[in-house]
VOBA-510434 format. One line per field, with one value per residue (C-alpha): residue in one letter; residue number from 0; x, y, z. Coordinates in steps of 0.2 Angstrom, whole numbers. Last residue first. Example, Ala and Ser with C-alpha at 12.3 -4.5 7.8 and 13.67 -1.06 7.14 Angstrom:
% residues 2
residu <- [s:a];
num <- [1:0];
c1 <- [68:62];
c2 <- [-5:-22];
c3 <- [36:39];
***
This chain:
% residues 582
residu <- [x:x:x:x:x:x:x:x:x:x:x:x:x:x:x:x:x:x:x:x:x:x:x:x:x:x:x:x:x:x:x:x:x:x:x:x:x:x:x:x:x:x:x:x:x:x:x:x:x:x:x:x:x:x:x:x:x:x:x:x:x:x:x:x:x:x:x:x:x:x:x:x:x:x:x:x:x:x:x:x:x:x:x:x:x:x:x:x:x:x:x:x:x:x:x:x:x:x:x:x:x:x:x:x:x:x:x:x:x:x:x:x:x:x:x:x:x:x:x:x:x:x:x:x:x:x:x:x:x:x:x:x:x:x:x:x:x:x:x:x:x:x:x:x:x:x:x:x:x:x:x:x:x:x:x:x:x:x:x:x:x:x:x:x:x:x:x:x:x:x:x:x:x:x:x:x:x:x:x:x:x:x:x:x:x:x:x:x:x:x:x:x:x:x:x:x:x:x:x:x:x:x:x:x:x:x:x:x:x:x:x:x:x:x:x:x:x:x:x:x:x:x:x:x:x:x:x:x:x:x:x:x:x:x:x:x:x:x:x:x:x:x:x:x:x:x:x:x:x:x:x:x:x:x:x:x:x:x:x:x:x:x:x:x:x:x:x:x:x:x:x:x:x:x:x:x:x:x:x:x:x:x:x:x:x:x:x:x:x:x:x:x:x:x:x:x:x:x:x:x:x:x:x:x:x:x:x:x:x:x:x:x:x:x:x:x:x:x:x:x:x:x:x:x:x:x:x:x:x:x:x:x:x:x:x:x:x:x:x:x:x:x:x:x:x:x:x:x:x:x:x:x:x:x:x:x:x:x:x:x:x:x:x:x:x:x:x:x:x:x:x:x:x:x:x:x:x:x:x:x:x:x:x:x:x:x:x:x:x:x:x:x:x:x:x:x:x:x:x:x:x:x:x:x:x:x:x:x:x:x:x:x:x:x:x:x:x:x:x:x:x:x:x:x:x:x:x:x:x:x:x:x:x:x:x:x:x:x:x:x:x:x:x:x:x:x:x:x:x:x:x:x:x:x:x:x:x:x:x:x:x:x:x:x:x:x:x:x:x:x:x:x:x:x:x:x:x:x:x:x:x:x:x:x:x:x:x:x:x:x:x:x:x:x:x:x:x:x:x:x:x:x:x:x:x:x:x:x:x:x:x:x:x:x:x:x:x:x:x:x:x:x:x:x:x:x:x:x:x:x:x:x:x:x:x:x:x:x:x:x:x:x:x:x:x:x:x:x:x:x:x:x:x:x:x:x:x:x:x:x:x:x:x:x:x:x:x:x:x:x:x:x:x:x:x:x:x:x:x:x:x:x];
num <- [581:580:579:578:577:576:575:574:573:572:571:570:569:568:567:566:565:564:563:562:561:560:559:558:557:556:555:554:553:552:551:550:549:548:547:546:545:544:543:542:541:540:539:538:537:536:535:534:533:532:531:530:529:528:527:526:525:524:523:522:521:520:519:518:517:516:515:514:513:512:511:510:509:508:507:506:505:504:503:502:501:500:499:498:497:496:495:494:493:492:491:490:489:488:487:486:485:484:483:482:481:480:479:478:477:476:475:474:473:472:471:470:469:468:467:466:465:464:463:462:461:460:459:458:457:456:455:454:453:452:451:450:449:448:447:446:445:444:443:442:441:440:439:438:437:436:435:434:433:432:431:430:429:428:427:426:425:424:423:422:421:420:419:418:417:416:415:414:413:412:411:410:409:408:407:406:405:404:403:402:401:400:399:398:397:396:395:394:393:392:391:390:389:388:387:386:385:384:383:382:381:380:379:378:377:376:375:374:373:372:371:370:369:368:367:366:365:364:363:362:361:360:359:358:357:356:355:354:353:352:351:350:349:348:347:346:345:344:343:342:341:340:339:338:337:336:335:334:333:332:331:330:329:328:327:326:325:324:323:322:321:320:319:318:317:316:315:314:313:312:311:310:309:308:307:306:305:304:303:302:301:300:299:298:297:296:295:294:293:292:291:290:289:288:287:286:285:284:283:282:281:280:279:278:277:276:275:274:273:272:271:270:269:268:267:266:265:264:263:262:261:260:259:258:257:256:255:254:253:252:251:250:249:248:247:246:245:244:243:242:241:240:239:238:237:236:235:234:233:232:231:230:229:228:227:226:225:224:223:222:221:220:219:218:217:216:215:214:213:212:211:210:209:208:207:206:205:204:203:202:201:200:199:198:197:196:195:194:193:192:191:190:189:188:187:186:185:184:183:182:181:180:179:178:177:176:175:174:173:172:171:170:169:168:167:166:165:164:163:162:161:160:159:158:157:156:155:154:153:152:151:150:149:148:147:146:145:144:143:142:141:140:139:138:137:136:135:134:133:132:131:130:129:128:127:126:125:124:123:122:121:120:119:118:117:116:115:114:113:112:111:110:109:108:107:106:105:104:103:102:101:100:99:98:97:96:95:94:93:92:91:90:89:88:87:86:85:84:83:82:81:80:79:78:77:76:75:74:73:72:71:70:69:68:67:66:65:64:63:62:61:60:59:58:57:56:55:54:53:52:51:50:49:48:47:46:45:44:43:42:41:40:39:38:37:36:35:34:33:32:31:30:29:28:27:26:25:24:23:22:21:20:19:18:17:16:15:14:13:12:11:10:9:8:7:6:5:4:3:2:1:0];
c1 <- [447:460:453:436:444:456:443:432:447:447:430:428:444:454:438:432:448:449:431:436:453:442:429:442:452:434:429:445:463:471:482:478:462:456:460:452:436:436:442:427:416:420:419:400:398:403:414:428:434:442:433:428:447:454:445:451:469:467:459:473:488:480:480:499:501:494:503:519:532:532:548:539:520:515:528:523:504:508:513:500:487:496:492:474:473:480:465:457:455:466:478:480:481:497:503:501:507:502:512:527:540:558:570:588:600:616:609:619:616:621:610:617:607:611:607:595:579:583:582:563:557:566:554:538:540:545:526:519:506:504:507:509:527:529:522:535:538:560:569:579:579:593:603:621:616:619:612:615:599:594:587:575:564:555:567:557:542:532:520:534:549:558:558:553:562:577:576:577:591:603:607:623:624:637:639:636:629:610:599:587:569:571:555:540:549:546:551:551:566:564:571:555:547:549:564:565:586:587:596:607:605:617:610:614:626:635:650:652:667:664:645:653:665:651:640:650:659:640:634:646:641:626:610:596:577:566:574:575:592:590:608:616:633:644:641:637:620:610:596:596:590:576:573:570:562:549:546:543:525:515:530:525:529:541:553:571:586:601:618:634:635:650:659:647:645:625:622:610:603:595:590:581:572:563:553:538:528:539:539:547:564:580:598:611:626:644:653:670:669:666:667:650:647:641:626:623:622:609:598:599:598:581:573:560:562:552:538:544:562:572:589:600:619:629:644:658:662:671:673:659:650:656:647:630:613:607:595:599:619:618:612:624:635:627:630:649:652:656:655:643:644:656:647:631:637:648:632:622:612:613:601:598:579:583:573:562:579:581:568:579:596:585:569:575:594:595:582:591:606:599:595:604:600:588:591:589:584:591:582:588:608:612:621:632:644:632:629:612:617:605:618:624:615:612:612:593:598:593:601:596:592:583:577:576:572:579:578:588:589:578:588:592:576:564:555:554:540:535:517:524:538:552:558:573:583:603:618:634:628:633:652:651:657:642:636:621:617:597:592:579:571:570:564:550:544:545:562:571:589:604:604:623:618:613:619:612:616:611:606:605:591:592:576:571:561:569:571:555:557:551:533:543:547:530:523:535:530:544:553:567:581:598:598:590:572:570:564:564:569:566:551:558:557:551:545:529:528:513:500:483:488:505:495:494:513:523:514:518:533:538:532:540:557:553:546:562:549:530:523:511:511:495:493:488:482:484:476:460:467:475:464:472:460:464:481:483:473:483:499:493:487:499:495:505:521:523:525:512:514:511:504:506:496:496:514:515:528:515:508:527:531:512:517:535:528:512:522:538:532:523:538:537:539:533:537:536:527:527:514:513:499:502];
c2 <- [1116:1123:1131:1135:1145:1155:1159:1164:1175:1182:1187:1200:1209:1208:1210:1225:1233:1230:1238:1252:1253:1253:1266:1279:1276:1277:1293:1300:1305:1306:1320:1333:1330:1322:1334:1348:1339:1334:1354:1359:1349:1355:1375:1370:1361:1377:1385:1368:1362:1345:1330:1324:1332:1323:1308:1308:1310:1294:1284:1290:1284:1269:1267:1270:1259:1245:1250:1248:1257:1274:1287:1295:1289:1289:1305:1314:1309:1318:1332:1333:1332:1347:1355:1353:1356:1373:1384:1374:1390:1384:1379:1393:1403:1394:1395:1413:1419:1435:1439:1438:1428:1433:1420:1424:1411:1401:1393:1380:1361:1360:1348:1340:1333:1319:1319:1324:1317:1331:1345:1337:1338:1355:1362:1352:1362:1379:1378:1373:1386:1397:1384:1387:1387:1371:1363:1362:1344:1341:1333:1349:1363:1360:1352:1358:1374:1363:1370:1380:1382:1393:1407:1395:1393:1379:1362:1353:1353:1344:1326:1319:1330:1322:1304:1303:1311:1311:1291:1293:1306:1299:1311:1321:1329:1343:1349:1366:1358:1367:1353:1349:1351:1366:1374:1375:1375:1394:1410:1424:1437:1456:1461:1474:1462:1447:1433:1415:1413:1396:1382:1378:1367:1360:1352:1342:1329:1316:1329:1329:1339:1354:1352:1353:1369:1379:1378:1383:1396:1402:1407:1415:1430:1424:1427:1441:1438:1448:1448:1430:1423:1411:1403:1392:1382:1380:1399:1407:1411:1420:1406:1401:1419:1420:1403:1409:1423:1411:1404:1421:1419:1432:1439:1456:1468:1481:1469:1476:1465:1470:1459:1453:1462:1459:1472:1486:1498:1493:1493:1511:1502:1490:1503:1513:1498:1496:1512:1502:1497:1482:1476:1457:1465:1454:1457:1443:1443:1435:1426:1420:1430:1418:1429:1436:1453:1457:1442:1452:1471:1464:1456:1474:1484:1473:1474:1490:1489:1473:1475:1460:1455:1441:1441:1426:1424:1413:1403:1398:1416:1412:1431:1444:1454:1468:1488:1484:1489:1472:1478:1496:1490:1477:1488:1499:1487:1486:1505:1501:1489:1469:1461:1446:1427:1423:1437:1430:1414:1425:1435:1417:1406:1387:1390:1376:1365:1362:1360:1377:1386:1400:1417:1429:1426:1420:1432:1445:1446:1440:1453:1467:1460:1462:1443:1431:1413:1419:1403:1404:1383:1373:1367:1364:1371:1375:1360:1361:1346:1335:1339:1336:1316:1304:1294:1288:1304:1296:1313:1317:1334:1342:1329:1311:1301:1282:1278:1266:1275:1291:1306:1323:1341:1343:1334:1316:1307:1313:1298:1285:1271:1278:1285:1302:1305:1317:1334:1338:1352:1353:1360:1361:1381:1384:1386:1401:1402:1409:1422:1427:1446:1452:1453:1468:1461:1443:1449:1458:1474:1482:1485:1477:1486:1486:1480:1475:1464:1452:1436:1425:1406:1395:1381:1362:1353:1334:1326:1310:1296:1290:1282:1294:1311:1319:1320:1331:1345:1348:1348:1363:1374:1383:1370:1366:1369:1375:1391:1385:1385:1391:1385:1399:1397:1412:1403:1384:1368:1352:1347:1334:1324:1312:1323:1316:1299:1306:1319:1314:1302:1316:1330:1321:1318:1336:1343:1331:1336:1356:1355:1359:1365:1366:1384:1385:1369:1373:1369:1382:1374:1385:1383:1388:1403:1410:1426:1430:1434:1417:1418:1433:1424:1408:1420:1428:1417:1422:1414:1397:1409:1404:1386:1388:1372:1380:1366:1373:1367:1364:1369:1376:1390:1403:1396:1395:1415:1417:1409:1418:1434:1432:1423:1437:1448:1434:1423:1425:1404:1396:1376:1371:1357:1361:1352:1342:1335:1325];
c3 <- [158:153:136:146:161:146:136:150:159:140:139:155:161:145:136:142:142:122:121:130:121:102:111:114:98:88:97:89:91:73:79:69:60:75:88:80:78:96:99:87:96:114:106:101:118:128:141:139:156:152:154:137:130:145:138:122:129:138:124:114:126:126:108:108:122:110:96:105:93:97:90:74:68:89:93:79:84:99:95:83:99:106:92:94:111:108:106:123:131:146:133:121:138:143:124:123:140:147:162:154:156:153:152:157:151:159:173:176:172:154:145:130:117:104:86:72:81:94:80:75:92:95:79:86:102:95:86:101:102:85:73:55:54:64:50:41:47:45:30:29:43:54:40:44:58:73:88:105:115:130:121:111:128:134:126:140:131:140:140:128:129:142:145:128:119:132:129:107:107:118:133:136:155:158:175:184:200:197:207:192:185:177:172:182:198:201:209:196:198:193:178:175:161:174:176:176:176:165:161:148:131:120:102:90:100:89:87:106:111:100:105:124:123:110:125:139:128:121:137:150:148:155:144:140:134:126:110:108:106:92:94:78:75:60:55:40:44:34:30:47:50:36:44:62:56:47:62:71:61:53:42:48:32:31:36:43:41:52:43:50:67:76:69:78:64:62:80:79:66:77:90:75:70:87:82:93:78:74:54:56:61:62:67:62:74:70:83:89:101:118:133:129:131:111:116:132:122:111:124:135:122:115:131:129:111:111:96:86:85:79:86:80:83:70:78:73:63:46:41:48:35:29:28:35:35:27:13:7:13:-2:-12:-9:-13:-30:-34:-28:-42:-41:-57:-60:-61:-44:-39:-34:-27:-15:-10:-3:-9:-6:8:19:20:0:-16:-14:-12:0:2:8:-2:-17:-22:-9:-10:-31:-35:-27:-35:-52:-62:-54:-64:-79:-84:-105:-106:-122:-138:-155:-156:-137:-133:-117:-111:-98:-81:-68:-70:-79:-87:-107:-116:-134:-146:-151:-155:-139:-129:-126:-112:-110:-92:-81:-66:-57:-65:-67:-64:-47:-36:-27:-30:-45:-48:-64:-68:-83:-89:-95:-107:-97:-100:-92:-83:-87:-80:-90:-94:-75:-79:-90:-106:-116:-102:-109:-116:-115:-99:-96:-112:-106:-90:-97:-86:-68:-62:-49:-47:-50:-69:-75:-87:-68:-77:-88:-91:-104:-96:-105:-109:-106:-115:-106:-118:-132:-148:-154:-154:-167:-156:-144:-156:-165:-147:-145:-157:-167:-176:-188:-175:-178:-172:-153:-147:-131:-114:-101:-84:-70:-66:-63:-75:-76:-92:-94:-111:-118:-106:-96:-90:-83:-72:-54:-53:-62:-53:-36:-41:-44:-31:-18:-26:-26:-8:3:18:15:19:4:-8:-14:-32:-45:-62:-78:-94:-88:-82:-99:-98:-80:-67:-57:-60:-50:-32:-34:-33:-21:-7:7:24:22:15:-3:-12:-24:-37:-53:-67:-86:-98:-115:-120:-138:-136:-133:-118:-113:-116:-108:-92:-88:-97:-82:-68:-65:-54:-44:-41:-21:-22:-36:-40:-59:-70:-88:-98:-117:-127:-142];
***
């Protein structure tokens, strides 16, 4: 009898080593981890590597992946069934505990009683914060010693599930899906596989350490969302629905978000992610709290400026428009993941990432809000833009819009404005001009838009347009400021961004194309471009060619395959056809 855990990690490093030895402990085998941190942030793999217990612990990297929990959790299922009888699938802040009533201390012990069946529903018992404030070095289980025994969470359950079945996790992380036979923690008949069943705490049940402080609950939960959904469930009313308000916890609240009560059912959440751009962060702020539209709350973010931008934020934190200010004090590495942090904030229906360099009309989110409240098909309202330089001045250019300015609303299916227009550009250019839908903006979507340093806003409008319809606004709503050093524009003349460019468009060939034969045209012709295309030396060609064939599956095969087929289209087949009539 061999038995495993299976859990997804995400900033759980405090918490791994009594969370890992506690199970060791209990008789589990082996425990597989499933890394699900930032893309650059190897830490967690980095501990368990010095730990005494590491050969009894498997680190998988599932850095940077979006809503992971689910795809974790098969993929352990279906990569490790022949090795272990049992595998239970459970979180970090979730211990498994033997009950009063049970004869047994060792887990495998446990399991191997079990025989009629072949899912084990485990049910919570639910902890609250036990009044800690505060993070605080040391064991979780002795820092949070008193359950709540009546509380409404203890009906969910978590499962341990036989090995070597035909069953998936589908719709969340506390059941199965397959046939499947369930019983409780006293080998009671569990008729359905449903995340609720009446508590049972006398052999086996789960201590959820759900909330921990409230310092824990904002930055392990509020700020980092849930690894099984794009949105975040987590939010500072789901804390205290468990746990007693006090003033030492709303200052704990301020510590973090720098305000004194968020904003009430706002329609529209305002994000302004900032990085080093003090010179023009008044002007953006004092814009968005211009607009003639007010039914909006603003979300202030900092990813660790060195400009003493954060003093400027604060300087807003009465304003009662502002729901939160949220300083880093450590550079995320991506303004993606301020985006998220953002989304993760928002309590509004609808969402606008106004970039801190930039500034808009005041007449902004009321023409935008007007048409996505007229179009509930449409996902996204655009506007044009204002090009303008760091010192305000006007840029004259046609690089962006490409429309007579009439003031009009145009809406667009999803499927031609992809590829009429965001094929071989990005049309969507600038995240100040968009209005979006905040309701599953980020689930079922690629991740890996977080890890791209070019045309990482490119892919993420992709994805947002193949949500629903888009709505351009032809009137120049938003002021864009271009610098004179542009990242994506120099990525490209370098070649550094050919390779995601090529993943753009293998999202379109696996996404939106159908004809393969124009698809593998399309290859041959970007192939080339790359053979052609002004690269200073052959060691940087060959890692662009190498580039554009991990991420776009564009390769020297593609370009030979349409040469060959041209070949015979123009060669063999008028002989084929010539003899057949003849």
């Amino acid at each position: 009898m061999k038995s495993a855990i299976c859990a997804i990690s995400r900033n759980e490093n405090n918490y791994l080593e009594e969370w890992i030895t506690y199970h060791l402990h209990l008789g589990f085998n082996h425990i597989f981890i499933y890394d699900n941190n930032n893309p650059d942030d190897n830490s967690t793999s980095q501990f368990c590597s010095i730990q005494s217990w590491k050969e009894q612990v498997t680190v998988i990297d599932y850095r940077g992946k979006l809503a992971a929990q689910l795809i974790a959790y098969n993929d352990c299922y279906t990569t490790h069934s022949k090795e272990f009888d049992w595998i239970a699938f459970i979180d970090i802040d979730e211990f498994i505990t033997f009950g009063s009533k049970s004869a047994y201390t060792h887990i495998n012990n446990y399991l191997s009683s079990i025989t009629n069946f072949n899912v084990v529903a485990i049910n919570w018992m639910f902890y609250g914060d036990n009044e800690e404030v505060n993070f605080k070095k040391g064991s979780v289980i002795q820092r949070f010693p008193h359950p709540i025994s009546n509380s409404g969470q203890n009906k969910h359950v978590k499962v341990i599930v036989r090995t070597r079945m035909d069953i998936r996790f589908i719709r969340n992380p506390h059941c199965v899906d397959g046939k499947v036979r369930i019983c409780d923690d006293c080998q009671q008949r569990v008729k359905k596989s449903t995340p609720f069943k009446a508590p049972s705490f006398k052999k086996l049940y789960i201590r959820h350490y759900g909330t921990k402080s409230i310092e824990e609950f904002i930055t392990n939960k509020i700020l980092r969302g849930a690894a099984d959904q794009g949105s975040n469930p987590y939010k500072l009313d789901l804390f205290y629905q468990t746990n007693k308000r006090s003033k030492e916890k709303h200052g704990v609240e301020q510590k973090y978000f720098h305000v004194h009560r968020p904003v009430e059912n706002p329609l529209v959440s305002v994000i302004i992610p900032n990085y080093n751009h003090k010179k023009y962060l008044k002007q953006r702020i004092d814009s968005v709290l211009s607009q003639t539209f007010t039914n909006f709350e603003v979300i202030l973010l900092d990813d660790c400026s060195t400009d003493n931008s954060q003093q400027l934020l604060l300087s807003y934190k009465d304003h009662p428009h502002v729901s939160y200010i949220f300083l880093c004090t450590k550079n995320s590495g991506s303004p993606f993941f301020q985006w998220e942090k953002g989304i993760r904030l928002a309590k509004g229906k609808y969402i606008w990432i106004a970039e801190s360099d930039d500034c808009a009309s005041p007449d902004f989110l009321s023409a935008t809000v007007e048409q996505l409240e007229l179009h509930p098909d449409a996902q996204l309202c655009i506007t044009g833009s204002h090009v303008i330089d760091g010192d305000n001045n006007p840029v004259q250019t046609n690089e962006f819009d490409h429309w007579e300015e009439d003031g009009k609303s145009y809406l667009f299916q999803s499927e031609s404005y992809l590829t009429s227009r965001m094929f071989e550009i990005n049309s969507v250019y600038n995240a100040s001009m968009v209005l979006f839908r905040k309701a599953g903006c980020i689930s079922n979507i690629s991740s890996h838009y977080r890890e791209m340093r070019y045309c990482g806003d490119w892919l993420f409008w992709l994805e947002q347009i193949c949500k629903g319809n888009i709505i351009e606004i032809h009137q120049k709503l938003n002021y864009f400021r271009k610098h004179t050093t542009n990242t994506t524009y120099e990525g490209i003349q370098n070649g550094n961004a050919l390779g995601e460019i090529a993943f753009i468009r293998n999202w379109f060939y696996t996404q939106i194309f159908q004809d393969s034969l124009a698809i593998l045209q399309d290859k041959y012709n970007f192939y080339r471009m790359i053979k052609r295309f002004p690269i200073s030396t052959h060691r940087q060609r060959r890692k662009v060619l190498k580039e554009i064939a991990k991420e776009g599956n564009i390769t020297y095969w593609h370009y030979q395959k349409w040469r060959l087929y041209k070949m015979y289209t123009k060669h063999v087949k008028p002989l084929l056809e010539g003899q057949i009539n003849k």
